[in-house]
SEGU-339993 format. One record per atom (N, C-alpha, C): residue number from 1; atom name; x, y, z. Coordinates in pm, 1 decimal. Layout:
 num atomo        X        Y        Z
 NUM    CA        X        Y        Z
...
***
This chain:
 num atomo        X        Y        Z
   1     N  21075.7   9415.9  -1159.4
   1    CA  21171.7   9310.8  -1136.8
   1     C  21109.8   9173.3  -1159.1
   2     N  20987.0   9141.0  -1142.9
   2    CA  20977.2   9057.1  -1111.8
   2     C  20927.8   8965.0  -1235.0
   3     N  20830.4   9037.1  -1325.6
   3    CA  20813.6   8956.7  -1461.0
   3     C  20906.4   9009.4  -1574.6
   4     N  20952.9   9081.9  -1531.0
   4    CA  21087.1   9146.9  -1630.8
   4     C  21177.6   9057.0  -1678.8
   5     N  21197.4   8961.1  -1560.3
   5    CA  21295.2   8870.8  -1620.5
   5     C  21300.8   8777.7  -1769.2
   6     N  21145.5   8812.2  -1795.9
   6    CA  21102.5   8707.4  -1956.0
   6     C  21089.6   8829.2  -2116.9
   7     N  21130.5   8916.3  -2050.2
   7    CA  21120.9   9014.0  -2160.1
   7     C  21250.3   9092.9  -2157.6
   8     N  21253.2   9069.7  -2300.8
   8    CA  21404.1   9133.4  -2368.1
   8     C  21393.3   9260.0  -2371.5
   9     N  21442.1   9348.3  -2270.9
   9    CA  21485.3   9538.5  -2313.1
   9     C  21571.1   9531.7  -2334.9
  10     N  21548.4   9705.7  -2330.3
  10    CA  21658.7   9809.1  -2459.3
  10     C  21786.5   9761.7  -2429.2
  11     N  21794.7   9778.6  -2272.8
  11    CA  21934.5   9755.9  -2232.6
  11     C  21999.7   9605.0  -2267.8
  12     N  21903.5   9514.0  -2198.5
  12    CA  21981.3   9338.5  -2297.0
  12     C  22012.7   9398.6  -2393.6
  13     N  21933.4   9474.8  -2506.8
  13    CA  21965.4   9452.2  -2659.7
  13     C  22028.0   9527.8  -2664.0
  14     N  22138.0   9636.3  -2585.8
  14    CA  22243.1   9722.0  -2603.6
  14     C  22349.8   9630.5  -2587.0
  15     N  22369.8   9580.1  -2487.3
  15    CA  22471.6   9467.8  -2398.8
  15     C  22464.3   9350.8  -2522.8
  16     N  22374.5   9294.1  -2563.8
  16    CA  22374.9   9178.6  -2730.8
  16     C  22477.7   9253.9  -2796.8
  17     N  22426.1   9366.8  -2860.0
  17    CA  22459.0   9446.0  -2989.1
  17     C  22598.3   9467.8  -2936.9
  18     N  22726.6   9542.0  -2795.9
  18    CA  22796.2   9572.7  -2761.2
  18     C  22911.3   9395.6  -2769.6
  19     N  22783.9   9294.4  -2709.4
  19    CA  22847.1   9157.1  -2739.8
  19     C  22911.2   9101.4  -2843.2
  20     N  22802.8   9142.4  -2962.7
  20    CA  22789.0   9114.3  -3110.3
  20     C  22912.3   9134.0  -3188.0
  21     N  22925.3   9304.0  -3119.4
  21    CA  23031.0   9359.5  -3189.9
  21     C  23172.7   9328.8  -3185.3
  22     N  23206.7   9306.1  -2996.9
  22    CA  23344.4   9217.5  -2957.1
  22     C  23381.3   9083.9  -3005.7
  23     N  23261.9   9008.2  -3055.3
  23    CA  23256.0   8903.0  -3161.8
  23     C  23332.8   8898.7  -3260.7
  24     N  23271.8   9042.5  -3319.0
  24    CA  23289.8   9050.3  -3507.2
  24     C  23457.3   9126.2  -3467.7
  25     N  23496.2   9193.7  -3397.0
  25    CA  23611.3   9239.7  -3373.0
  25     C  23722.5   9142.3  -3328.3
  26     N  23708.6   9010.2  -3280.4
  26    CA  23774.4   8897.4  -3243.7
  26     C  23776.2   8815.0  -3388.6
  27     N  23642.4   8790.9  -3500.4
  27    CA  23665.7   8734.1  -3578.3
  27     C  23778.7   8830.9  -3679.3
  28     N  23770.6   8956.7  -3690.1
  28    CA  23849.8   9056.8  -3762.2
  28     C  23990.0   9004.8  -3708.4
  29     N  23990.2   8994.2  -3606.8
  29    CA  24116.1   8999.9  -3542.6
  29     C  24224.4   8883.6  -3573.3
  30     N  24169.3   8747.6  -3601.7
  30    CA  24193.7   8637.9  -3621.9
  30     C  24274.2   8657.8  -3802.1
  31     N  24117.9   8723.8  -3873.5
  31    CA  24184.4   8702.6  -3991.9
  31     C  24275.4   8803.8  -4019.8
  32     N  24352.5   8908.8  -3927.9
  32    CA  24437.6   9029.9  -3949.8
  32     C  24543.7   8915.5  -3898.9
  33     N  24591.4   8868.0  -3822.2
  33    CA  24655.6   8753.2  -3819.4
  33     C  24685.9   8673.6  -3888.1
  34     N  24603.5   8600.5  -3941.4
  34    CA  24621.5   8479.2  -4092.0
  34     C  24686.6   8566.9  -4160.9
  35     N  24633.6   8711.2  -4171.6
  35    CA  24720.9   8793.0  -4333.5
  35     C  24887.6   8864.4  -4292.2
  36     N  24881.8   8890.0  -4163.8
  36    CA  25008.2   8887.3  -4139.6
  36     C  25105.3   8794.2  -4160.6
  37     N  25070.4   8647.2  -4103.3
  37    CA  25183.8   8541.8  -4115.4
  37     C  25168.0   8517.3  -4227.3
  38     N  25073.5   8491.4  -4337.0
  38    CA  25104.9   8491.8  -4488.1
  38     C  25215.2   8627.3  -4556.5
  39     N  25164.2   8754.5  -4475.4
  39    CA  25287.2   8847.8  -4544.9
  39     C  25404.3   8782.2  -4521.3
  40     N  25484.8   8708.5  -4380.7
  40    CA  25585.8   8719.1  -4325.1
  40     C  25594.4   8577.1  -4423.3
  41     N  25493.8   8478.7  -4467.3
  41    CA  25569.1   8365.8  -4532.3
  41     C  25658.6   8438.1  -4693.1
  42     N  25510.9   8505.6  -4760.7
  42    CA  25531.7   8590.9  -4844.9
  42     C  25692.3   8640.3  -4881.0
  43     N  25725.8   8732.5  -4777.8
  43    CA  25853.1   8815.6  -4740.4
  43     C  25972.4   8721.5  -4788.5
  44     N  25941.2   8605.1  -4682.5
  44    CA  26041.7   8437.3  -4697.1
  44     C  26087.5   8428.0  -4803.2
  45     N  25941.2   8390.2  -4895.4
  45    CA  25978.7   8336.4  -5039.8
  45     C  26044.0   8414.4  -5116.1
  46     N  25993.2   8534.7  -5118.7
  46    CA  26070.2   8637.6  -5201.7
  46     C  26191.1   8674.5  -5200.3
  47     N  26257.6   8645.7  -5051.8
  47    CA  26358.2   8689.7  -4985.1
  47     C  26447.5   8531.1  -5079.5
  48     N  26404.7   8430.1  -5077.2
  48    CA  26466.7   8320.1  -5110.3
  48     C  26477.1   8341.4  -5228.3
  49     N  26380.4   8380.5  -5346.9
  49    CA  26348.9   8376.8  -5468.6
  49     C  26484.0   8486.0  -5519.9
  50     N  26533.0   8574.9  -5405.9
  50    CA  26629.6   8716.9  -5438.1
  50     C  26557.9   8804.7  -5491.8
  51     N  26425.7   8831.4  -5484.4
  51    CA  26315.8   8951.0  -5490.7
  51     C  26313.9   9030.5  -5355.1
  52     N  26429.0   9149.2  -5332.4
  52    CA  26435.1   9218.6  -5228.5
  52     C  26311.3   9294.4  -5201.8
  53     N  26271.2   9348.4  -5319.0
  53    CA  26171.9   9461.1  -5331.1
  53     C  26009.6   9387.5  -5268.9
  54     N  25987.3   9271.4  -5341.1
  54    CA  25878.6   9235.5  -5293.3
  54     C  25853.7   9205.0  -5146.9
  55     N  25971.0   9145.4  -5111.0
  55    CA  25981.0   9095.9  -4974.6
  55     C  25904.4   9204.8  -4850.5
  56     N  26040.4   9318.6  -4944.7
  56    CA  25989.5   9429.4  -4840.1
  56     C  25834.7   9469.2  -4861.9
  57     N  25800.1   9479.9  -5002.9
  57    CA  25612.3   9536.9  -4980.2
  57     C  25545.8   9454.2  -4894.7
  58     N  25587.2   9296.3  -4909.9
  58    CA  25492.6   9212.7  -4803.2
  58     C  25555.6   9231.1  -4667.4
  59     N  25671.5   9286.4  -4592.7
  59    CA  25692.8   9325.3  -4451.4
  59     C  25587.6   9476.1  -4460.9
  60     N  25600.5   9596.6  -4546.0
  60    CA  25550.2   9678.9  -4549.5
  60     C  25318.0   9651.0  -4501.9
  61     N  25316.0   9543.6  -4598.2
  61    CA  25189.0   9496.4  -4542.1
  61     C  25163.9   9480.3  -4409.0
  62     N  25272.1   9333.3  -4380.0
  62    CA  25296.1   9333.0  -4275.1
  62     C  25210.2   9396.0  -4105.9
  63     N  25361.3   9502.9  -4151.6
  63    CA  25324.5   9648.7  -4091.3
  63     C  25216.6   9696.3  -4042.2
  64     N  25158.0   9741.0  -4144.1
  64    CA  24978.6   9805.9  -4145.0
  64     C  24906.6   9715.4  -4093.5
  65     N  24894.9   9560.3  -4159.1
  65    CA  24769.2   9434.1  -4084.7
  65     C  24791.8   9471.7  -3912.1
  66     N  24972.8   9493.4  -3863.3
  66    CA  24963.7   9465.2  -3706.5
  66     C  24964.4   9612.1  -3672.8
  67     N  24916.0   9695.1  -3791.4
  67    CA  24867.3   9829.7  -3685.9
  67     C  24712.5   9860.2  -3690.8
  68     N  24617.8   9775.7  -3793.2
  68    CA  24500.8   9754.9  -3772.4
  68     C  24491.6   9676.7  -3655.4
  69     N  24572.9   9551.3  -3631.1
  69    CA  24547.4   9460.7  -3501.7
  69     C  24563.4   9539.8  -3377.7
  70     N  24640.2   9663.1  -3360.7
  70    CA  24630.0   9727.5  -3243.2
  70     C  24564.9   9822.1  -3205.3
  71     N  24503.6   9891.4  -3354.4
  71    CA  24380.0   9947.9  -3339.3
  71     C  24267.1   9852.1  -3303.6
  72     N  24222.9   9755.4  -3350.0
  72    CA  24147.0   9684.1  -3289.0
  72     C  24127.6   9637.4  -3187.9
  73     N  24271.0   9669.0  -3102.8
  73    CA  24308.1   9537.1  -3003.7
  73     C  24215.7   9704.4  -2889.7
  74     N  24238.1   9795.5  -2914.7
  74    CA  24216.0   9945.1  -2850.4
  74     C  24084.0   9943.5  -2855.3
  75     N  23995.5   9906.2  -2942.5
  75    CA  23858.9   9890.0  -2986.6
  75     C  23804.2   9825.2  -2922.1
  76     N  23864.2   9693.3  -2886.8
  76    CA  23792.9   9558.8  -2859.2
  76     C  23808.0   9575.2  -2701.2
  77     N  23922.6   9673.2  -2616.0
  77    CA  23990.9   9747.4  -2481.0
  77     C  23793.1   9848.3  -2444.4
  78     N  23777.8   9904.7  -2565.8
  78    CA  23709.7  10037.9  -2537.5
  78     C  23515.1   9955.7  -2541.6
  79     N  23539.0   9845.6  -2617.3
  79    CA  23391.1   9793.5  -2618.0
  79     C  23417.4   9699.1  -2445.4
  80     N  23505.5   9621.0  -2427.2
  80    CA  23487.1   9569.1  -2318.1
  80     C  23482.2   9656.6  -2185.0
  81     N  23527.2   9750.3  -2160.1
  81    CA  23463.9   9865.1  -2057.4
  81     C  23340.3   9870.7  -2046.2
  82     N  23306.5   9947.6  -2215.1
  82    CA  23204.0   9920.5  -2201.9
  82     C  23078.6   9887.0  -2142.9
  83     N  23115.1   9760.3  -2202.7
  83    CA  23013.5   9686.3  -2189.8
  83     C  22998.4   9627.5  -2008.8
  84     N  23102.7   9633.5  -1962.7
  84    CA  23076.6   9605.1  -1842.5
  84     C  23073.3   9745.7  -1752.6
  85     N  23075.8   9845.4  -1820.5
  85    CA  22991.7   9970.8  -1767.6
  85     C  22827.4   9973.1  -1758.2
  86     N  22806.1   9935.2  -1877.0
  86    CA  22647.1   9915.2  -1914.1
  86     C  22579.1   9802.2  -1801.4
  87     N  22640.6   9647.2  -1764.3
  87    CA  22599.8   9565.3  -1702.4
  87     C  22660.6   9626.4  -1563.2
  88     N  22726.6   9692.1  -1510.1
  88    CA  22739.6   9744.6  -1363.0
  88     C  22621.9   9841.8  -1332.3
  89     N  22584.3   9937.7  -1472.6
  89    CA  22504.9  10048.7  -1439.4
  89     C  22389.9   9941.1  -1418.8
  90     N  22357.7   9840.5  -1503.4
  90    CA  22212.8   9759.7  -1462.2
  90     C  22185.4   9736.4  -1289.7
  91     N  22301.2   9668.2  -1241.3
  91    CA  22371.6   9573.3  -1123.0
  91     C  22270.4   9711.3   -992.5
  92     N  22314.0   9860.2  -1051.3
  92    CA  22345.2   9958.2   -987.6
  92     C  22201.5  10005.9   -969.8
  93     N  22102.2   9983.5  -1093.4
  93    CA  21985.1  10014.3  -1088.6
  93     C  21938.6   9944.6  -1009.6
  94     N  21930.3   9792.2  -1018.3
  94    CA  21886.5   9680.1   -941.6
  94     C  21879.0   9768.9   -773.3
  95     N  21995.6   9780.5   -741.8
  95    CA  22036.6   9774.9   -612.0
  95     C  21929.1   9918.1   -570.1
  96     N  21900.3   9987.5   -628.8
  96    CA  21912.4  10122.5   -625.0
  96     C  21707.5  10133.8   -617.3
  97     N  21695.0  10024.3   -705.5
  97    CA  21517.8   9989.8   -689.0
  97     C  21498.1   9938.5   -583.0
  98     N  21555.3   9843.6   -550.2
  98    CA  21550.6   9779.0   -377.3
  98     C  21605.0   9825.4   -272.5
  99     N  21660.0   9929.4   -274.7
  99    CA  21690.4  10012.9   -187.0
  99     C  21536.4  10162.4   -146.9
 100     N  21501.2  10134.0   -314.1
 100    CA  21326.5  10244.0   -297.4
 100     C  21262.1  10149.6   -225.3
 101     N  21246.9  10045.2   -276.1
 101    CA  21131.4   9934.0   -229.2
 101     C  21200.1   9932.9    -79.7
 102     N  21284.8   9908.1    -16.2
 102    CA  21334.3   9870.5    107.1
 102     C  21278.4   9988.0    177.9
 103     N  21269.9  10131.2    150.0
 103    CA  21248.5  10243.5    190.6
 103     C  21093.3  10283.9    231.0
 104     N  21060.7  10202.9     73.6
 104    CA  20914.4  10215.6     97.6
 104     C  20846.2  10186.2    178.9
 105     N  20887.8  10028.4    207.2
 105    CA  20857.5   9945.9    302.3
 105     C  20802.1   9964.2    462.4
 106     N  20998.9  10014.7    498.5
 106    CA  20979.6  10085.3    625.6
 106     C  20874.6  10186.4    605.6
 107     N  20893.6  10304.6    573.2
 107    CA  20765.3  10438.5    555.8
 107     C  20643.2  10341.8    628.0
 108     N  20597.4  10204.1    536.9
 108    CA  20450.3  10160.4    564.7
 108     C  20452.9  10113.6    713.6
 109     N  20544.1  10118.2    738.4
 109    CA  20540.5  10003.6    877.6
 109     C  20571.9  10125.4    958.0
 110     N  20634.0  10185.2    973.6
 110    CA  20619.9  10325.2   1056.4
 110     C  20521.2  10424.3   1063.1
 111     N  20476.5  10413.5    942.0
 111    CA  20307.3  10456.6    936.4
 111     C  20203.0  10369.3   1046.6
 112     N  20212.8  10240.3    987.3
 112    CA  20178.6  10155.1   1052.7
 112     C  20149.0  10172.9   1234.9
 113     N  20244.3  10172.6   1256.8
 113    CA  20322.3  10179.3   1382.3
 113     C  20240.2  10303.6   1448.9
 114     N  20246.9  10432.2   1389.6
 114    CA  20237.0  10545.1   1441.6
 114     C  20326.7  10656.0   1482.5
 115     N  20390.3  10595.7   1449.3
 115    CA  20565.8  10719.2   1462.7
 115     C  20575.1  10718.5   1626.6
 116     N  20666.1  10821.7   1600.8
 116    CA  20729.6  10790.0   1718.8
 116     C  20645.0  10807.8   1884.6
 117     N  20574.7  10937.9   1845.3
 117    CA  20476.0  10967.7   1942.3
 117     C  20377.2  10870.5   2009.4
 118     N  20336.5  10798.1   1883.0
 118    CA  20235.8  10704.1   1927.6
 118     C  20337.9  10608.7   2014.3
 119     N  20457.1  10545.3   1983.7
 119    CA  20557.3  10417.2   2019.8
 119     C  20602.3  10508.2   2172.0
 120     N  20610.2  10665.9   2211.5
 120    CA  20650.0  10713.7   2335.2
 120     C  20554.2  10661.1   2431.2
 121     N  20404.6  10718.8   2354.6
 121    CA  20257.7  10707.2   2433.8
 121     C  20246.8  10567.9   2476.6
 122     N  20238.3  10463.9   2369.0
 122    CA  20215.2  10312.8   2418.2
 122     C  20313.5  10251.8   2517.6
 123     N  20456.9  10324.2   2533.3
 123    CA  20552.1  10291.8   2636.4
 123     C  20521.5  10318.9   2751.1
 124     N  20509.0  10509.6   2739.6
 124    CA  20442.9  10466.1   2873.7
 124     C  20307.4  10444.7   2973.6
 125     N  20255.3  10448.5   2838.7
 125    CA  20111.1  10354.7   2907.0
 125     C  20116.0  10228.2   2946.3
 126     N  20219.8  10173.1   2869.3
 126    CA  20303.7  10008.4   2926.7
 126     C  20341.6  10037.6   3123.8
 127     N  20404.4  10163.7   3085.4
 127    CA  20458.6  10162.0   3188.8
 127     C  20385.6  10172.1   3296.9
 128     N  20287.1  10230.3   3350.7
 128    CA  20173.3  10299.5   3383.6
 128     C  20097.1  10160.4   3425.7
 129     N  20076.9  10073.1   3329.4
 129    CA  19994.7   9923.5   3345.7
 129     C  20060.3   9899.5   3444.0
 130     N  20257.0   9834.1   3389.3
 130    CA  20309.9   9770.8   3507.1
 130     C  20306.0   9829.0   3640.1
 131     N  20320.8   9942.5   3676.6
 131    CA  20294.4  10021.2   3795.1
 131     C  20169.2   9957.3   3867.1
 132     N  20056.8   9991.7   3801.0
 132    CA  19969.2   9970.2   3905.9
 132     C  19945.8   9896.9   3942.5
 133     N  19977.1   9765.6   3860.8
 133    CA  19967.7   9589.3   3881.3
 133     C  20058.8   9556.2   3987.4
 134     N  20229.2   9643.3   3990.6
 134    CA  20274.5   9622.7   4117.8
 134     C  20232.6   9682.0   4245.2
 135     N  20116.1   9757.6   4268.3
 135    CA  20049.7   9875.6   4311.3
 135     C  19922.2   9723.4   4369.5
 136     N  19836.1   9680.7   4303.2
 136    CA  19734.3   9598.6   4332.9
 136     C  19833.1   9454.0   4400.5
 137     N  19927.7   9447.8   4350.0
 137    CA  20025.7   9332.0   4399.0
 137     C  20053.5   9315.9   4561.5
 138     N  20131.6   9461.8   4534.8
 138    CA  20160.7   9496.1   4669.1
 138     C  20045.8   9489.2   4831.9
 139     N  19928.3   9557.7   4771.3
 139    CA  19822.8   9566.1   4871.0
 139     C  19776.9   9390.5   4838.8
 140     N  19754.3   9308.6   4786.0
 140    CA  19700.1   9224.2   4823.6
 140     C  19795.6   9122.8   4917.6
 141     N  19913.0   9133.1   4888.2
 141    CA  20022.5   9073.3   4954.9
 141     C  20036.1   9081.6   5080.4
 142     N  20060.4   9272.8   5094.9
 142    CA  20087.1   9278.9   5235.1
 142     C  20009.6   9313.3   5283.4
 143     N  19872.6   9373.8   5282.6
 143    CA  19804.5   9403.9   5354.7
 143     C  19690.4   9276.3   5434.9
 144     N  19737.1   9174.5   5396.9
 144    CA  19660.0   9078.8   5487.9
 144     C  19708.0   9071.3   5612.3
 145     N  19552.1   9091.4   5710.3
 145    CA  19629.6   9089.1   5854.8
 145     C  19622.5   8926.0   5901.2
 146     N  19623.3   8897.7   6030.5
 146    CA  19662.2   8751.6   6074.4
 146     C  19518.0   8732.2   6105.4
 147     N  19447.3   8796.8   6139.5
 147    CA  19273.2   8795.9   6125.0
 147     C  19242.4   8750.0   6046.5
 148     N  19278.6   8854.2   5904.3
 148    CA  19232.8   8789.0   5775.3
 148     C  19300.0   8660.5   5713.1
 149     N  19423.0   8591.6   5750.8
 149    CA  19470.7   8473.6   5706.8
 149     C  19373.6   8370.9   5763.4
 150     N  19341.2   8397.0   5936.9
 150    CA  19251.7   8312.6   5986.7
 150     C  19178.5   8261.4   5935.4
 151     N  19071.7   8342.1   5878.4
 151    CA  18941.0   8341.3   5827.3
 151     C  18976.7   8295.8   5694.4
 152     N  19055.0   8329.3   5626.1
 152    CA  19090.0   8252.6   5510.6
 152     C  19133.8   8078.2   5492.5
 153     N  19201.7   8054.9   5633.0
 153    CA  19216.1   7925.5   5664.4
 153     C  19118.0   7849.8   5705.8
 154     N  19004.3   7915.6   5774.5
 154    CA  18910.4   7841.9   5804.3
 154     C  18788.0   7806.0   5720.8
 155     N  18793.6   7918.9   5619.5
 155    CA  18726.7   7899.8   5532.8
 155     C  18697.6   7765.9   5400.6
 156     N  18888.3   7772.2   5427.9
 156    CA  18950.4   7678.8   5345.8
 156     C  18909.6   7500.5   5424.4
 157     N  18883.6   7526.2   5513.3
 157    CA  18868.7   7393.6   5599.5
 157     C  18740.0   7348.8   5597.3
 158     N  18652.1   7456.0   5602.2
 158    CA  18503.0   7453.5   5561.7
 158     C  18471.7   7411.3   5437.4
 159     N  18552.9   7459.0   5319.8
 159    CA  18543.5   7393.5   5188.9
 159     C  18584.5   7209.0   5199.8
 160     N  18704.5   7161.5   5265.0
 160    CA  18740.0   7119.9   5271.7
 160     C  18626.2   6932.0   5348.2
 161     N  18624.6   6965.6   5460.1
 161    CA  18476.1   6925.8   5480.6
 161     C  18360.0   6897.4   5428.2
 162     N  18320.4   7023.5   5326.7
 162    CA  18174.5   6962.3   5255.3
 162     C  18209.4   6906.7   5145.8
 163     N  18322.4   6908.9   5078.5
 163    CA  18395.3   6852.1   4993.7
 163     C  18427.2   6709.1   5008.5
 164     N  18509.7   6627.7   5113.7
 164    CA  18445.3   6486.5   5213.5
 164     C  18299.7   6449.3   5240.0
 165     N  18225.9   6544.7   5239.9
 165    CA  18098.2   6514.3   5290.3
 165     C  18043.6   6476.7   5161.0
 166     N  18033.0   6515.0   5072.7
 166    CA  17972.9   6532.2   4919.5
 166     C  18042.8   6387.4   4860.6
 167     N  18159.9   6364.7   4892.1
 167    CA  18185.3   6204.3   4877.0
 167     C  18207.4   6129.1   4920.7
 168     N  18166.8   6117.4   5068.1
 168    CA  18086.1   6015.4   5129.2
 168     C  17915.5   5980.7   5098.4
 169     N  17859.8   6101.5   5070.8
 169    CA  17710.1   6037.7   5011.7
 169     C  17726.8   5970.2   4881.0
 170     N  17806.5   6048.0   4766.2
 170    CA  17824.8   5973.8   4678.1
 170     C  17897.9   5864.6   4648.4
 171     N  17995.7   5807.6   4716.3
 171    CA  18035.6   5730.8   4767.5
 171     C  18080.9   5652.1   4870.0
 172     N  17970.2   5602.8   4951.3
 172    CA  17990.6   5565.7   5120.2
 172     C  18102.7   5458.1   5115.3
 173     N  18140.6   5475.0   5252.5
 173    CA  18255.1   5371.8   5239.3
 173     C  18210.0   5242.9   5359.7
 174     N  18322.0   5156.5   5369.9
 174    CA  18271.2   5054.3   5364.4
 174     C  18316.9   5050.0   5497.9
 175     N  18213.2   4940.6   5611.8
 175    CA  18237.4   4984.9   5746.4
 175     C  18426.3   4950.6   5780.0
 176     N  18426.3   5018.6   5903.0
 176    CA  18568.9   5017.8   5952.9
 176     C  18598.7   4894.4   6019.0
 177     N  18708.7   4878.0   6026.1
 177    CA  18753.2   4753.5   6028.9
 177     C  18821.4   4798.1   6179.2
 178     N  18813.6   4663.9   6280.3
 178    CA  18851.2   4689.5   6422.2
 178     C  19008.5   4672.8   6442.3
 179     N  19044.6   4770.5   6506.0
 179    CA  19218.2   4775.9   6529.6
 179     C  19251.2   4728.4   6667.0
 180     N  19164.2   4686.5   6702.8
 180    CA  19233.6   4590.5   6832.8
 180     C  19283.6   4416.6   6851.5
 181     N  19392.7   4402.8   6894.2
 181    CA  19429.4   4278.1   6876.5
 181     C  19362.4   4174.4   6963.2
 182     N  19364.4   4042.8   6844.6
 182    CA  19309.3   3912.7   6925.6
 182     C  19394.9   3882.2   7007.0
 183     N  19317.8   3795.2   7159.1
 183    CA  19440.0   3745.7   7256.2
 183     C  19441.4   3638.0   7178.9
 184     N  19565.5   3562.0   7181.8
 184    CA  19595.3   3405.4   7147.2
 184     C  19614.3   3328.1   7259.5
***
C-alpha cells in the first residue's frame, strides 16, 4: 500500500485501457449521430427534389447508423459496469488487506499480552496484592492500643523539643521583654 501509490499496475492499466475504450465508443457515438442527421437532411432533399426512392435509402441508412448507436449505447452500458466492477474489486482488496493487517496486528499484541491465561493470572495476582495491602492496612489501623498512641504522642513531643532546642542554639533569641505594667 504504501509505495504502491507511485507505480502504475496491471490493474490501473486495465481500468486506462477499459477508460480508453468508453472514450473511443463516445467518440463513435457522436459521429453515428452526425451520419444520422445528415441521412434525415439527405431524406429532406430528396423528398423535395421528388426522389422517393433515394429518400427512402437515406431513412433506410438512417435506420442501421441508430441501430449501431444502440448497440453501442449496450457496449458503452457493458464497459461502464465494468469498469466500476474492476475499481470496486480494487476498493474490496484494499479493505480486505487492512482487515489482514488489522488481524495481524491484534495476533501481536495478544501474543504480546500473553493470552488469556497469563491476563486471568496477572488479575488475580492484582487481586491477591490488593488483599493483603487491605490486610497490612487493617492491622496497622486498628490494632493500635491507647498505650501505643501514648508513646507515639510522646515521642512526637520529644521530637518536637529537640527540634526548638536545635534552633535556639542556632538561633538564640533575643532577651524577653517584661509584661508588667508601669504605674503612672
Amino acid at each position: 500500500m504504501g509505495n504502491n501509490s507511485s507505480r502504475v499496475t496491471a490493474q490501473d492499466k486495465a481500468i486506462l485501457d477499459l477508460k480508453t475504450q468508453r472514450d473511443k465508443l463516445h467518440q463513435y457515438q457522436r459521429r453515428i449521430t452526425v451520419l444520422t442527421d445528415r441521412e434525415t437532411q439527405i431524406a429532406r432533399q430528396m423528398l423535395a427534389q421528388g426522389d422517393k426512392k433515394r429518400a427512402l435509402l437515406a431513412l433506410r441508412r438512417k435506420k442501421y447508423q441508430e441501430t449501431l448507436l444502440a448497440k453501442t449505447d449496450g457496449q458503452l452500458e457493458q464497459l461502464e459496469k465494468l469498469t466500476s466492477s474492476v475499481e470496486f474489486a480494487l476498493i474490496q482488496k484494499d479493505v480486505v488487506f487492512g482487515l489482514q493487517q488489522g488481524t495481524r496486528v491484534l495476533k501481536e499484541i495478544h501474543a504480546e499480552m500473553g493470552g488469556i491465561d497469563h491476563v486471568e493470572k496477572l488479575m488475580g495476582e492484582t487481586a491477591d496484592a490488593i488483599a493483603y495491602q487491605q490486610e497490612v492496612s487493617e492491622m496497622l489501623g486498628g490494632r493500635i492500643s491507647n498505650q501505643d498512641e501514648d508513646e507515639v504522642e510522646n515521642e512526637l513531643a520529644a521530637l518536637e523539643a529537640e527540634v526548638n532546642m536545635t534552633a535556639q542554639i542556632r538561633h538564640p533569641s533575643l532577651p524577653s521583654v517584661p509584661d508588667t505594667k508601669l504605674s503612672t
